[in-house]
C-alpha positions as CSV (number, residue, x, y, z in Angstrom):
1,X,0.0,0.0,0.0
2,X,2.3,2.3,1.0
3,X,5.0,1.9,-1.8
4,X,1.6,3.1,-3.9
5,X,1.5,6.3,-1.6
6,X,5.2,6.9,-2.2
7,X,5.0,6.7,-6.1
8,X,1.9,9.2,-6.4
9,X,3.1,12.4,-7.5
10,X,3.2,15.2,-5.3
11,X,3.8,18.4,-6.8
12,X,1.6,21.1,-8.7
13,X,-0.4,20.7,-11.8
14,X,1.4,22.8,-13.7
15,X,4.6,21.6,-12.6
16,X,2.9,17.5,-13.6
17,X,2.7,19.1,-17.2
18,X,6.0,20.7,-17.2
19,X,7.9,17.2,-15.8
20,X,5.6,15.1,-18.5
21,X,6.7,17.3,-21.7
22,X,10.3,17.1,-20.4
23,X,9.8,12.8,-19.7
24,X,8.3,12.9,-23.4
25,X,11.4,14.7,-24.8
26,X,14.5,12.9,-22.7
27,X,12.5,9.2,-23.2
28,X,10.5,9.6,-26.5
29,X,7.5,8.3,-24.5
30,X,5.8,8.5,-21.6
31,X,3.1,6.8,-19.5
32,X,0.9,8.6,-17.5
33,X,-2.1,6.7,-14.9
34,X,-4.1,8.5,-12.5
35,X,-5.5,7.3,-9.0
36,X,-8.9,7.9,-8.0
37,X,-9.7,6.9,-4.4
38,X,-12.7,4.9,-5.3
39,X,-10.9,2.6,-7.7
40,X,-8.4,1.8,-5.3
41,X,-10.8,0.6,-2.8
42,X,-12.6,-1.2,-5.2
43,X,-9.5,-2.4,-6.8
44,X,-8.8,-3.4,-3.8
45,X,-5.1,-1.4,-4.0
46,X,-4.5,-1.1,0.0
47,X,-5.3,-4.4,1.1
48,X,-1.5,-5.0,1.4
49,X,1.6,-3.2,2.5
50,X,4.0,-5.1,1.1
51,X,4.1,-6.0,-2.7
52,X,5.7,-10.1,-2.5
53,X,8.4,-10.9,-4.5
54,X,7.8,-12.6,-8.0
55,X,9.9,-12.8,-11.3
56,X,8.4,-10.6,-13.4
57,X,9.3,-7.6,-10.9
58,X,11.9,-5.7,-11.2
59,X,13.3,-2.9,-9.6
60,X,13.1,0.6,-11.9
61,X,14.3,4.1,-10.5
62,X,11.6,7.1,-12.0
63,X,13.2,10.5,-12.0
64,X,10.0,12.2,-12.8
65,X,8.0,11.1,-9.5
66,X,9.1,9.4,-6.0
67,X,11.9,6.8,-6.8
68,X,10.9,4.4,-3.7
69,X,8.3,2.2,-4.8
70,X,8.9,2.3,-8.5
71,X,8.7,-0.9,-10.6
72,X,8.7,-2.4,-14.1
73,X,6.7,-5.1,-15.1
74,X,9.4,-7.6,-17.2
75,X,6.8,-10.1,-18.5
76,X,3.2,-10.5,-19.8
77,X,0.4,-10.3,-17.0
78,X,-1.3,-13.3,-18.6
79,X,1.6,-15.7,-18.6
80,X,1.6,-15.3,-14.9
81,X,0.0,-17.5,-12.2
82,X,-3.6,-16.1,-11.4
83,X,-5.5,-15.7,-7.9
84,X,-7.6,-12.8,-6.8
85,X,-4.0,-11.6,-4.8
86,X,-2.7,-11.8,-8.0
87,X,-5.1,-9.4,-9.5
88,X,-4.5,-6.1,-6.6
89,X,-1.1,-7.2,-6.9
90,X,-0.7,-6.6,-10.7
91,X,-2.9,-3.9,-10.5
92,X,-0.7,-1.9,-8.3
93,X,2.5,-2.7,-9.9
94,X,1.1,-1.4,-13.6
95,X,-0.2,1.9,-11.5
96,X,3.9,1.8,-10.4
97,X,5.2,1.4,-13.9
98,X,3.8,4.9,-14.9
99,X,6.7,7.2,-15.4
100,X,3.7,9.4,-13.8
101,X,0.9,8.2,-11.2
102,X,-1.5,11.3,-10.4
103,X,-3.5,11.8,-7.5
104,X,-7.2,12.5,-8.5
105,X,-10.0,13.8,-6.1
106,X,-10.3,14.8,-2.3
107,X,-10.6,11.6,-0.8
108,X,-7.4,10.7,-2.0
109,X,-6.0,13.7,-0.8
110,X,-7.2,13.3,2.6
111,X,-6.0,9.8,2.8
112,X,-2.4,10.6,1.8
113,X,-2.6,13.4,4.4
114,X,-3.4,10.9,7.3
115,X,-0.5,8.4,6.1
116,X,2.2,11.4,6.4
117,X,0.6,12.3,9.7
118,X,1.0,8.8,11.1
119,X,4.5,8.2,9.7
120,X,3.9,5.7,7.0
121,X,4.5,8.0,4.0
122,X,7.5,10.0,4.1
123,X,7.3,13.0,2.4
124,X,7.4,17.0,2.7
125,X,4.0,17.6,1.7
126,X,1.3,16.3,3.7
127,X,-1.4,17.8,1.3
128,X,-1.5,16.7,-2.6
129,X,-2.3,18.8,-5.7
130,X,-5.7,17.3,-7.4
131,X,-3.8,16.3,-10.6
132,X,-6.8,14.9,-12.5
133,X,-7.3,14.5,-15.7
134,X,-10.1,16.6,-16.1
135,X,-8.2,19.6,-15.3
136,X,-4.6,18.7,-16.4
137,X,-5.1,17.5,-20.0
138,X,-6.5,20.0,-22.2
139,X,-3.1,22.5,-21.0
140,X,-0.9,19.4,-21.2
141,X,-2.0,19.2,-24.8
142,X,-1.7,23.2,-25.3
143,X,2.2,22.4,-24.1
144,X,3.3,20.2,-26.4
145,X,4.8,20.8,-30.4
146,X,2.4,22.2,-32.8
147,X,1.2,19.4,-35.1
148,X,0.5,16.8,-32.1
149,X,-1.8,13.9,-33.1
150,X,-4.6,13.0,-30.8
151,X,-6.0,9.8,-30.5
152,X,-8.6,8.7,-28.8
153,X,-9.7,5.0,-27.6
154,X,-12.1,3.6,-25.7
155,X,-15.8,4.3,-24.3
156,X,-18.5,4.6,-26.9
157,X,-18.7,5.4,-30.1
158,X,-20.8,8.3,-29.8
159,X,-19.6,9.9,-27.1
160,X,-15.5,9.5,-28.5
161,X,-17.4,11.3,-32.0
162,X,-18.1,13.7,-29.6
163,X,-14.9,14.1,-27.6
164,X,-13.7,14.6,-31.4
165,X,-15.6,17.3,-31.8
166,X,-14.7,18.8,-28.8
167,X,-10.9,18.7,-29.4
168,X,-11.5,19.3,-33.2
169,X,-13.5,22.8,-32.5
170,X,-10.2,23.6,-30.3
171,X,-8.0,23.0,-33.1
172,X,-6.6,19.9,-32.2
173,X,-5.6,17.4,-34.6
174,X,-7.4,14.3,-34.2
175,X,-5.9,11.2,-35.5
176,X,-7.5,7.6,-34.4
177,X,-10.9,7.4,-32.9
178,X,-12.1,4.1,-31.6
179,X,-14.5,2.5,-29.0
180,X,-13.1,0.5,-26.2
181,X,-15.6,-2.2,-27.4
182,X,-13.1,-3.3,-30.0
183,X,-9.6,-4.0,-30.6
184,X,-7.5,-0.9,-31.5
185,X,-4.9,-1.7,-34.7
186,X,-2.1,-0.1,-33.3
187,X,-0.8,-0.8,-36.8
188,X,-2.2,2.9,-38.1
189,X,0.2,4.5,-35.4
190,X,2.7,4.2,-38.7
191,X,0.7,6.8,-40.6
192,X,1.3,9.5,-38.7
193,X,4.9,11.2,-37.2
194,X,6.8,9.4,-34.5
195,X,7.0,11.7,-31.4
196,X,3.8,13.6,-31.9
197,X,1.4,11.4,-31.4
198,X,-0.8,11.5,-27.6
199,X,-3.1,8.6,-27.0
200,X,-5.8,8.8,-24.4
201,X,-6.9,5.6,-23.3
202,X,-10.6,5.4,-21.5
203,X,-11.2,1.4,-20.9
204,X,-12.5,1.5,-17.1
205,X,-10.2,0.4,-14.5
206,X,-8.2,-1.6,-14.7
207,X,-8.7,-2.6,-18.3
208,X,-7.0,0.7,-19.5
209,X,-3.6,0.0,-17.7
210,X,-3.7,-3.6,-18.7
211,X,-4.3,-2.8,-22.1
212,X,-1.7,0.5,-21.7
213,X,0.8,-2.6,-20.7
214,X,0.0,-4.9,-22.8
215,X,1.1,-3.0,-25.9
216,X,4.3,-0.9,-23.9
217,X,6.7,-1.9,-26.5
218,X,4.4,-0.9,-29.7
219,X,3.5,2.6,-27.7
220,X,7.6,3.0,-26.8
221,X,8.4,2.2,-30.6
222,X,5.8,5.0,-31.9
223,X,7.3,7.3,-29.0
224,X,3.9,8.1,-28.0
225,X,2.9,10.0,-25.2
226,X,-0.1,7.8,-23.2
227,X,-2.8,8.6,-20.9
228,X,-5.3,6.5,-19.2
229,X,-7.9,9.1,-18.7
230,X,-11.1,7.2,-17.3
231,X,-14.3,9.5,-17.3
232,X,-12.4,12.5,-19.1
233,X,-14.9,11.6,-22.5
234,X,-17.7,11.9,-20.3
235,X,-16.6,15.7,-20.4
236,X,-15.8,16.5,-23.4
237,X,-18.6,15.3,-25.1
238,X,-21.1,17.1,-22.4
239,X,-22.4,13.6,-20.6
240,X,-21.5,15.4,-17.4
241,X,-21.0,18.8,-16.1
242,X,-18.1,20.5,-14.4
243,X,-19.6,21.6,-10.9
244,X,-19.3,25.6,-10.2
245,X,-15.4,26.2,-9.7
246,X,-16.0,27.0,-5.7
247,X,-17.2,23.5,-5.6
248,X,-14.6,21.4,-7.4
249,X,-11.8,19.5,-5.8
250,X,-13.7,19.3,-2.6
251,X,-17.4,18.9,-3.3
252,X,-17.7,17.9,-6.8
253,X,-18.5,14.1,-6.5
254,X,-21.7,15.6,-4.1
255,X,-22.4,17.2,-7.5
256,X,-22.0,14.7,-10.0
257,X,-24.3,12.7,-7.6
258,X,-26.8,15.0,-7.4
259,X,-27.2,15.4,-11.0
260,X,-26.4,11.7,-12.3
261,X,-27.3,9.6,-9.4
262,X,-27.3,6.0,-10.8
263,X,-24.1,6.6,-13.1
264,X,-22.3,8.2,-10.0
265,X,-23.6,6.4,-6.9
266,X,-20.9,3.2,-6.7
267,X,-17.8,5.7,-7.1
268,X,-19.6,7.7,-4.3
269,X,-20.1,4.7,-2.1
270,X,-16.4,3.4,-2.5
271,X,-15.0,6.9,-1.8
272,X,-17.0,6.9,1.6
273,X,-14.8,4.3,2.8
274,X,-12.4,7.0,3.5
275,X,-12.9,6.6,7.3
276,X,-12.7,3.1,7.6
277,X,-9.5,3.1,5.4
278,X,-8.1,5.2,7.6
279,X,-8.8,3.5,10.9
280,X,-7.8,0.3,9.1
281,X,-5.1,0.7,7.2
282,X,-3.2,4.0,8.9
283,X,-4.1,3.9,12.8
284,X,-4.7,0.3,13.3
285,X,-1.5,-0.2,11.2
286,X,-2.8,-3.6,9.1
């Protein structure tokens, strides 16, 4: 659990676009994954402290986040022995091979600021930046070279046509648009210039980093710069609303429920487990 605390980044928005562009340009690629409280209850990401030692883990130092709990995956999830620990383990090692792992949402926040305040997260800020991908995309795409491909995957096909629209009435160039109900043929990457080409990957969790995994070594050859955005098309194409400014990063999810009740309620319900999480995994110590 707490090597997943240690990797999540903890500086400013602005700086998180500013260290991304400059991973992009030293590496030629770049992986970014965000964290959402709810997922990693229901993911089941702090129901160990300790990740066990198994042969397709291998240590990796990341320059652009923390370097203690940083890893690599060296070998194809589905070659690997399977049980349900199996599953929360590989799920927090792909969030840990990220070059980037952002903190997204309040209860996240909070929870992070209880772990420093107990002692199991050692770090100089004891409050995070709400990195999420809502708010950090859009300028990260503003910041990189002029003639920058977007693609889009995953979701449905009329709200990525949508999400097209948005980014095309913003003068993006859009590039690849496909559903997450079917394979993507990563084959088209070839048509279009190596190192300006931005994928944004929307597959639910954690389908989208599996899948982000999976095909590492075609997204590293096309030097592509990836992001596994989650509800970010949702957005864009104007299935949900932004709540007032005064009310985001603290009230927003009271919002969202407000207005979309049945879409919203299970990542409401998982996110109010922030009290037990904390008397179970940060003052009880488990």
């Amino acid at each position: 659990m707490f090597s997943i605390l240690n990797k999540l980044y903890t500086n400013s928005p602005k700086q998180a676009i500013d260290d991304i562009v400059s991973c992009r340009e030293s590496n030629g690629h770049c992986v970014v994954h965000f964290l959402y409280f709810a997922n990693a209850i229901k993911e089941n990401v702090f129901n160990a402290t300790v990740i066990p030692s198994v042969p397709w883990v291998v240590a990796k130092k990341c320059p652009w986040g923390a370097v203690e709990g940083s890893y690599m995956i060296d070998q194809d999830l589905s070659t690997s022995p399977h049980s349900a620990q199996d599953d929360i383990n590989k799920y927090r090692l792909l969030l840990q091979s990220a070059d980037f792992l952002l903190p997204d949402g309040i209860a996240l926040q909070l929870f992070y600021r209880f772990a420093v305040k107990t002692s199991h997260v050692n770090s100089k800020t004891s409050w995070l930046s709400n990195c999420n991908g809502t708010d950090i995309t859009l300028p990260l795409l503003e910041s990189l070279p002029s003639g920058t491909v977007v693609h889009i995957y995953g979701w449905t096909q009329e709200v990525i046509n949508k999400s097209k629209q948005f980014l095309s009435d913003k003068w993006y160039h859009v590039g690849i648009v496909s559903n997450g109900y079917q394979s993507l043929d990563t084959d088209v990457f070839d048509d279009y210039d190596w190192a300006k080409q931005v994928l944004l990957v929307w597959r639910w969790t954690p389908l989208q980093e599996i899948w982000v995994h999976e095909n590492k070594n075609i997204l590293q050859k096309h030097k592509i710069l990836t992001l596994s955005v989650w509800g970010l098309f949702d957005f864009w194409a104007g299935e949900e609303k932004r709540a007032p400014r005064i009310f985001r990063g603290w009230a927003e999810w009271l919002r969202r429920l407000s207005v979309n009740p049945r879409k919203n309620a299970i990542k409401v319900r998982y996110s109010l487990y922030l009290p037990y999480a904390i008397i179970r995994y940060l003052l009880l110590k488990r």
